[in-house]
C-alpha positions in Angstrom: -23.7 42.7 -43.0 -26.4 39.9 -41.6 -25.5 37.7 -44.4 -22.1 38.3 -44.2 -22.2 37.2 -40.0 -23.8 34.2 -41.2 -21.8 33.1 -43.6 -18.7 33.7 -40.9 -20.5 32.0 -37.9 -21.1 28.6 -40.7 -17.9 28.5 -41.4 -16.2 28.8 -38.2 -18.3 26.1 -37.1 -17.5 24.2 -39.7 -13.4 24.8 -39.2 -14.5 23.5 -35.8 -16.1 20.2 -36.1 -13.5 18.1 -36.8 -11.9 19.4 -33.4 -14.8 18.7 -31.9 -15.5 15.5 -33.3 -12.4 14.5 -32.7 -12.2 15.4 -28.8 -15.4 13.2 -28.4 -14.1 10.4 -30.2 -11.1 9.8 -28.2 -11.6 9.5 -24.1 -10.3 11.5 -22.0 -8.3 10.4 -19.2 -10.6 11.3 -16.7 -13.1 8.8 -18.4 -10.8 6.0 -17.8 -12.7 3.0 -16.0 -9.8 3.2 -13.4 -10.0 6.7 -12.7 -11.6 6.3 -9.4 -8.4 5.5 -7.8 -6.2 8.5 -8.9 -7.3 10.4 -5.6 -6.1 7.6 -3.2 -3.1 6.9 -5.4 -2.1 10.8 -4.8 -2.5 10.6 -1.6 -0.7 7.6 -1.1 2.1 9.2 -2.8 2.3 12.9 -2.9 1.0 13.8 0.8 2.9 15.0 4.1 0.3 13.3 5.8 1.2 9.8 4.8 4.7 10.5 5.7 3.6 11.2 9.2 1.4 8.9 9.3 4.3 6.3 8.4 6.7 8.2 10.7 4.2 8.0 13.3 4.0 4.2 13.2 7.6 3.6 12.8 8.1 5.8 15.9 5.4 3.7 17.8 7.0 0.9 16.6 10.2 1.7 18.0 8.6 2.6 21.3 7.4 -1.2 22.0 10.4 -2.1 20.6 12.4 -0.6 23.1 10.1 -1.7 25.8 10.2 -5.5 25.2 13.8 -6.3 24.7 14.0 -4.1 27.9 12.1 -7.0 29.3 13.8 -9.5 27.7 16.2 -11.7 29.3 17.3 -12.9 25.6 16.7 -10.2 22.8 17.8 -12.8 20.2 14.6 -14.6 21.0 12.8 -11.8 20.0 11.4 -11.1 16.3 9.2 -8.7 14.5 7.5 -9.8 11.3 6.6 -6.9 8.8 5.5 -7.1 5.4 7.1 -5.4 2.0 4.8 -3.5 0.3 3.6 -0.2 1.7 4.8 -1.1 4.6 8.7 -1.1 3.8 8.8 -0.4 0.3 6.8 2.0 -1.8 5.5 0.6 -5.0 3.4 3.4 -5.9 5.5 4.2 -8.7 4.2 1.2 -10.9 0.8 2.1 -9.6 0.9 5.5 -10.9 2.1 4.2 -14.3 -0.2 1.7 -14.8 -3.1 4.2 -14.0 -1.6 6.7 -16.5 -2.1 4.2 -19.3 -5.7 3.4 -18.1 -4.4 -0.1 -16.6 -6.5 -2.0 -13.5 -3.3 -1.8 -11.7 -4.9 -4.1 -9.1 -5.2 -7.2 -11.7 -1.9 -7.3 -11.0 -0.7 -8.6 -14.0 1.7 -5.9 -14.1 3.0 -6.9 -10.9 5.9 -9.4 -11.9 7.7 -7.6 -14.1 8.3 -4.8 -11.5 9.6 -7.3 -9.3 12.5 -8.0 -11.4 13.0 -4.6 -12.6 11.3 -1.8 -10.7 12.8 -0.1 -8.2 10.6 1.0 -5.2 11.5 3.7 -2.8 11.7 2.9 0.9 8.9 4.1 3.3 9.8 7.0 5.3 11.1 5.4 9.0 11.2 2.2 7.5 15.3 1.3 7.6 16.0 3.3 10.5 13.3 1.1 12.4 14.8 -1.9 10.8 18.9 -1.2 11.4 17.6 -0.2 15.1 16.4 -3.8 15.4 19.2 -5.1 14.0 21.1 -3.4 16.4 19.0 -4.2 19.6 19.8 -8.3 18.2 16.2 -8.9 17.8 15.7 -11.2 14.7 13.8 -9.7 11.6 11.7 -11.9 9.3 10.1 -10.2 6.5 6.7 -12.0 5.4 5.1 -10.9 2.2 3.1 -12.5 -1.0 5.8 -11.6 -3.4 6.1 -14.5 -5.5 8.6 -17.4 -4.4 9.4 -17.6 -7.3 11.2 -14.6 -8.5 12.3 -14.5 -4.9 15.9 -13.4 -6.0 14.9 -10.4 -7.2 13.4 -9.6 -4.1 16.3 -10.7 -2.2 18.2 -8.2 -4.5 16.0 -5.0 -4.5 15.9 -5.2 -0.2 19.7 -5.8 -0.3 20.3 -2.9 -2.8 18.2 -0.7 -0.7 20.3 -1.3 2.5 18.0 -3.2 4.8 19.2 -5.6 7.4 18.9 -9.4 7.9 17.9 -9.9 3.8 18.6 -14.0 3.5 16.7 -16.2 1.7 16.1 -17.4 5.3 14.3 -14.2 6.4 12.6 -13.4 3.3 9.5 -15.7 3.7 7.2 -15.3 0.2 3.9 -16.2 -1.0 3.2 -20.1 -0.6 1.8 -20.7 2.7 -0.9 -18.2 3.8 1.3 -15.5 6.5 -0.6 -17.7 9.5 1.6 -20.0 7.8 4.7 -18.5 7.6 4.2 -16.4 10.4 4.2 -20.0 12.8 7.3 -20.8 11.4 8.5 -17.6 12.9 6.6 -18.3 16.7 8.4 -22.0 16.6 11.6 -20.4 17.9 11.1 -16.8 18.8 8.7 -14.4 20.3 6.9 -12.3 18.1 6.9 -9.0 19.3 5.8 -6.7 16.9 3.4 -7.6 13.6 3.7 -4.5 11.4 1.5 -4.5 7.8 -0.4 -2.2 5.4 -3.3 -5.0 5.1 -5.2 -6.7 7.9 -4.3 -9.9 7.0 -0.6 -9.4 7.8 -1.9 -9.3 11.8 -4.1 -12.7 11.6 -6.1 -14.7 9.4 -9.1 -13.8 10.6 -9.2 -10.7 8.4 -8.7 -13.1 5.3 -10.7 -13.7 2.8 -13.5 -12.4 4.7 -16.2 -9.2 4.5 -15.7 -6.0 5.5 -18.3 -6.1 8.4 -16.6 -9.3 9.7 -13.2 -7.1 9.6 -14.6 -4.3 11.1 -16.0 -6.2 13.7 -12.4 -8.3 14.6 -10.6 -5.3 14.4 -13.2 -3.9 17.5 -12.4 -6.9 19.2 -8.9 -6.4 18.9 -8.7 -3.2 19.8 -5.9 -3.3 22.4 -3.7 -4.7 20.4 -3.7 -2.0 17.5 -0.5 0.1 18.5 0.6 -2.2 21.3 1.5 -5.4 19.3 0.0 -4.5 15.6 1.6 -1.4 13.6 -0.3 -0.8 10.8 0.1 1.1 7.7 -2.0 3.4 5.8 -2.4 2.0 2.1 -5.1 4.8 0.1 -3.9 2.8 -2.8 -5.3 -0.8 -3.0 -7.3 -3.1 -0.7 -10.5 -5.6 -0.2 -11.7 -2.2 0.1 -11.8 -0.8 -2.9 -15.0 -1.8 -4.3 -17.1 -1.1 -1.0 -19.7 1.6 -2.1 -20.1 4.9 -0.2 -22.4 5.9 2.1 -23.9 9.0 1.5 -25.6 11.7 3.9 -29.5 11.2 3.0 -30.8 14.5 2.6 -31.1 16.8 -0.5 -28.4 18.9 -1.4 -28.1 22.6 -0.7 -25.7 24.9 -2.4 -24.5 27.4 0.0 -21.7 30.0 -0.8 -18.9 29.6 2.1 
């Protein structure tokens, strides 16, 4: 009966080792290089609380809105500049697929192609903010770093999701740095309202520059964040990203809750 066990265990491991050979071979998805990100991705996508969170800023939005062309002797001087992505338009879609196939979404060398033929969702509170500009007269300018050059497909995804004021004249793409474009806006209107998912869509201080340098202007700013500057939460890219994580410096203790 001993011998017998034996023989059974030898050859049921044997039966097995290929499967387990094989399952150590190939790489799981969760020891994709890119892995790291599928938290934030789900978050960005899948939770309540960044629809409230964007609710809650279009609603603040609105609010000032409201307030200055109240003020205003001439709303058509008025303008608000808002980027595209995540902060209009969700491209989380392309995101998520990209991270699927184990792709460093944020190489974005997928990026181009989904600008001709993706198709993002709006961001929740984004067009009725937008068509209650419109309606108020206040001039709209949408500032992003899409590319200029496939502009017209741009020009065709905002105009196939509904949103107001989409010209070629108010679609003002990646050439210029925003300063740039964003002074082109000033020249004949009042800005009102900046509204972005990354710093740099508020002022070019937070370009191109370290985190504690951004931490630090956005301190110095502080007024202005909810007044005059709407931002966006984005858990899924940013000069973030890379930033390691502070831990609590103590040993660990394991405590049933």
């Amino acid at each position: 009966m001993t011998d017998k066990r034996i023989w059974l265990g030898l050859a049921a491991s044997l039966l097995a080792a290929p499967l387990a050979f094989a399952d150590s071979a190939a790489p799981s998805k969760t020891d994709c290089s890119v892995a790291e990100f599928r938290m934030g991705l789900r978050f960005q996508q899948q939770s309540a609380e960044i629809q409230a969170l964007q609710l809650q800023a279009y609603n603040i939005a609105t609010e000032k809105l409201d307030k200055a062309v109240a003020a205003a002797k001439d709303p058509a001087k008025l303008a608000i500049v808002t980027d595209l992505d995540e902060t209009v338009i969700d491209n989380s879609a392309l995101l998520a697929r990209d991270l699927a196939n184990c792709h460093q979404y944020d190489a974005w060398d997928t990026w181009l192609p989904w600008e001709r033929d993706g198709a993002p969702a709006l961001i929740p509170g984004a067009k009725k903010f937008l068509e209650h500009a419109d309606k108020l007269g206040v001039t709209i300018r949408y500032v992003s770093d899409r590319s200029d050059e496939q502009k017209k497909y741009t020009l065709a995804t905002l105009s196939k999701l509904g949103l107001p004021q989409v010209s070629a004249d108010s679609v003002l793409l990646l050439g210029p740095p925003k300063v740039e474009r964003r002074a082109i806006v000033s020249a004949d209107h009042q800005i009102v309202l900046l509204l972005g998912d990354t710093l740099h869509d508020f002022d070019a201080r937070f370009r191109k520059t370290p985190l504690d340098a951004q931490r630090k202007t956005v301190a110095e700013e502080a007024g202005k964040w909810g007044t005059e500057w709407i931002v966006f939460p984005n858990a899924g890219y940013g000069t973030w990203s890379k930033a390691p994580l502070q831990g609590w410096d103590a040993e660990t203790v394991i405590e049933p809750w």
